[in-house]
C-alpha positions in Angstrom: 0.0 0.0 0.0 1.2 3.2 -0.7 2.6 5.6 -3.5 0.9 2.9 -6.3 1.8 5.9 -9.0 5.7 4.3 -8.3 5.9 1.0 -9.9 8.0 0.3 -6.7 4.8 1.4 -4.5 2.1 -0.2 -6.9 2.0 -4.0 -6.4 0.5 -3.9 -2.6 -2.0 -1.1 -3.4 -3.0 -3.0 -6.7 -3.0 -6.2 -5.2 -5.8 -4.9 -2.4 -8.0 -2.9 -4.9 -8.6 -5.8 -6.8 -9.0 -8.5 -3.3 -11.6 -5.8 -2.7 -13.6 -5.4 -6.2 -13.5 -9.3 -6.2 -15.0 -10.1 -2.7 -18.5 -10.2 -3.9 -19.9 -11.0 -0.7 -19.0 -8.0 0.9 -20.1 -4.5 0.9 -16.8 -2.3 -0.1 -16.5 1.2 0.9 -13.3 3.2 -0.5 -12.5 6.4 0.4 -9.7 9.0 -0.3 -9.1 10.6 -3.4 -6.0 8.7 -4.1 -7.8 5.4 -3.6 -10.8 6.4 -6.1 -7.7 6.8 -8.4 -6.6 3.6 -8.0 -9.7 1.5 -8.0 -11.0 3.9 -11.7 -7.1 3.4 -13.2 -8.2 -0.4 -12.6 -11.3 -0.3 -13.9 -12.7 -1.5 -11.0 -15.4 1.1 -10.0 -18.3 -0.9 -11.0 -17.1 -3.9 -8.7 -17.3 -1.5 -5.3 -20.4 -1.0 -3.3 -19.4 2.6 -2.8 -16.2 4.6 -3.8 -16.0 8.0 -2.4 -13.2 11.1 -2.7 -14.0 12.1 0.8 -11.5 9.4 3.1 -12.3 11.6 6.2 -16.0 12.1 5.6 -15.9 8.1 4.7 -14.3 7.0 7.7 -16.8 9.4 10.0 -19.7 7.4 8.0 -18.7 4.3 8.8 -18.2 5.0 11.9 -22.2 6.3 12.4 -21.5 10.1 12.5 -23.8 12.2 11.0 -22.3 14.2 8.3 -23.3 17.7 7.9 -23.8 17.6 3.9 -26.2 14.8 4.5 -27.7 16.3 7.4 -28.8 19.4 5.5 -30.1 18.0 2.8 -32.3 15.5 5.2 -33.7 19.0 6.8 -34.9 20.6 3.6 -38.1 18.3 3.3 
C-alpha cells in the first residue's frame, strides 16, 4: 500500500483494490481521493459498493457520524 503511481509502490496497493472489487460477498467502501484513483485506473469502480473522494467524511460514516452535507439535505423536506 502506498505511492501505487511508483511501480515500486504499486503492487501492494493493486494487489488490495482488486482483493476488494472481487469479494462479492462483501459491501466495499473506498475512500480517499487517491484510492478512487486507483480503483477507476483499474477499472474497478463498477465492482465496489461505494467509492467515495471524501476518506475523512468516509471514515466518519462508517463509523455512524452524522455528516453535515447529508444532514442538510435531510432537513430541507
Amino acid at each position: 500500500m502506498g505511492v501505487f503511481e511508483w511501480p515500486a509502490f504499486a503492487k501492494g496497493s493493486v494487489a488490495i483494490a482488486k482483493a476488494v472489487a472481487e469479494n462479492t460477498k462483501a459491501t466495499s467502501v473506498i475512500g480517499g481521493g487517491s484510492t478512487a484513483e486507483i480503483v477507476g485506473s483499474l477499472d474497478l469502480v463498477d465492482k465496489i459498493t461505494h467509492v467515495s473522494t471524501g476518506g475523512g467524511a468516509s471514515l466518519e460514516f462508517l463509523e455512524g457520524k452524522i455528516l453535515p452535507g447529508v444532514a442538510a439535505l435531510d432537513d430541507s423536506e
